[in-house]
N, C-alpha and C positions, 0 to 999 in steps of 0.2 A: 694660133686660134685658141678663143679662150674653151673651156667647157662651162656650160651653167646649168645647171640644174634649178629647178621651180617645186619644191614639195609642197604640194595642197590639194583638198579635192576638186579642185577646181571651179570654183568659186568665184565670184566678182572680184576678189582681193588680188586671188589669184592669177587673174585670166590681165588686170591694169598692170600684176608684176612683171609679169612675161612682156607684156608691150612696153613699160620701161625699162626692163632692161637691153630689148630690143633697139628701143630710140635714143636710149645712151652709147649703146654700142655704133649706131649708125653716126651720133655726133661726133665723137670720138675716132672715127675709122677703123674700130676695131672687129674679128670677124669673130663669130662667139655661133656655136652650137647650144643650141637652149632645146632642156630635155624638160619633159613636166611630168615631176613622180606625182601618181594619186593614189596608188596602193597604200591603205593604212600603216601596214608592217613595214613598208619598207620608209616611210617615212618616219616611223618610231624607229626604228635601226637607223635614221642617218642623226638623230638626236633632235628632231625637230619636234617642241613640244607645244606650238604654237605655231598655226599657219598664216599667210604662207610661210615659207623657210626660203633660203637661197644659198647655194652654194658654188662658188667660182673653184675651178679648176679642183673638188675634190674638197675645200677646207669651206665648210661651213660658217657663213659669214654675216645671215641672219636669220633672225626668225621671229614672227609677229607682228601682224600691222603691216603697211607698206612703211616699202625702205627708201630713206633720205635721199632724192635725188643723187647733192654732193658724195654723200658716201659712197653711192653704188656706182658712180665715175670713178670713187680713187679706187674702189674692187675691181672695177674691170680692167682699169691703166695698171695695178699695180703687179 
């Protein structure tokens, strides 16, 4: 199971990241716990200086904008 994390305060950006990364996961069969940080501090403590952020299994892997469909399949496979 992956872990993922969602930092924003939850927001329109944030609220479509969480649903693709959910619909990616479902394509892919993979099972994936998705947490959604909105605490300001603890999203500047995960280096997120631009939301949303996203983080697969603890490594920080974006932040700003929604994330590239493609990419965020080889984040979740990889």
């Amino acid at each position: 199971m992956k872990t993922v994390k969602v930092y924003g305060p939850g927001c329109k950006r944030c609220e479509t990241t969480e649903a693709m990364v959910r619909d990616a996961a479902a394509r892919l069969g993979i099972e994936v716990e998705v947490e959604k940080v909105t605490d300001a501090r603890s999203i500047a403590m995960a280096g997120v200086m631009s939301t949303p952020g996203l983080s697969v299994d603890g490594k920080l892997v974006h932040a700003g904008g929604l994330p590239d469909a493609g990419k965020l399949e080889g984040w979740l496979s990889a």
